[in-house]
C-alpha atoms as one frame of an Amber mdcrd trajectory, in Angstrom:
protein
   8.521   3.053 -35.604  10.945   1.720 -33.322  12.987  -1.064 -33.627  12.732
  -3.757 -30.696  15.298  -6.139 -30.173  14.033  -9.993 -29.122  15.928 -13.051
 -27.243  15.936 -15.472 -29.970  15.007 -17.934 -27.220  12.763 -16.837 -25.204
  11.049 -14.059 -27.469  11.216 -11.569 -24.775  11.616  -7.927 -25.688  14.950
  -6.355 -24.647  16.087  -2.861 -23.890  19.427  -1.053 -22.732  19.984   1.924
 -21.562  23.092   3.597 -20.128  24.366   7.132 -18.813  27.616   8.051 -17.388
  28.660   4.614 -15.824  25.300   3.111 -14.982  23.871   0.856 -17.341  19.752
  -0.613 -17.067  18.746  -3.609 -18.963  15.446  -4.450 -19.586  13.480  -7.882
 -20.340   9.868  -7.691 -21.126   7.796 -10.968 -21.100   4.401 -11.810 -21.647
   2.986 -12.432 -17.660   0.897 -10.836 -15.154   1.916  -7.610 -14.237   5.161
  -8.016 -12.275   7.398  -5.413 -12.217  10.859  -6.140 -10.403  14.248  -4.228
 -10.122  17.558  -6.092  -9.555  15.484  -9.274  -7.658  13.111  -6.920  -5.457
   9.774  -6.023  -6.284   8.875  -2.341  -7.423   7.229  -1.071  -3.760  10.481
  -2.601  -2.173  12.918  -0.515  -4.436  11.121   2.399  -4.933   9.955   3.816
  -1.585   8.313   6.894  -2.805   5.104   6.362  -4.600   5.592   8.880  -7.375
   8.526   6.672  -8.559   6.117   3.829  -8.544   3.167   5.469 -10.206   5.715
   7.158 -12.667   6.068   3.231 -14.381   3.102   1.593 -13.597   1.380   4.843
 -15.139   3.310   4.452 -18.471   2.371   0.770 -18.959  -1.257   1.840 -17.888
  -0.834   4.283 -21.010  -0.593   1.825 -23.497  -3.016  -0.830 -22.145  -0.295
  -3.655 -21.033  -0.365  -3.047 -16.971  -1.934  -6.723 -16.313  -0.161  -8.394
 -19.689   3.613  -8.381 -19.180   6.195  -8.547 -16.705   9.083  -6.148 -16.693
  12.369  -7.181 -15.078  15.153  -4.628 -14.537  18.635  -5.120 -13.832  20.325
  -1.468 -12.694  24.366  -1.604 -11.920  26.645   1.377 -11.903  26.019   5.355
 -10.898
């Protein structure tokens, strides 16, 4: 089982990850589906649509594609 870290306000479900000098954060929220890195949606940012597929896929995995909104913010590398 894996620990999951929550904004005491908001209850959204929060994630970091880092390597060399780049650093991701992640916010999940209840929502619609959205999926949006650094303020642009995920067919703006990633072109290529085995990047795409590669997320949406793993959210289609565990049944929550149409239930919650990811938001990424990527800085660094």
């Amino acid at each position: 089982m894996v620990a999951v870290k929550k904004d005491k306000i908001s209850g959204d479900a929060l994630g970091t990850g880092r390597r060399k000098s780049s650093v991701a954060r992640v916010r999940i929220r209840p929502g619609s589906g959205k999926i949006t890195l650094n303020s642009k949606s995920i067919n703006d940012y990633f072109v290529n649509d085995q990047h795409q597929s590669a997320i949406s896929d793993t959210l289609a995995a565990v049944e929550q594609s149409e239930k919650v909104d990811v938001l990424v913010r990527v800085s660094g590398g």
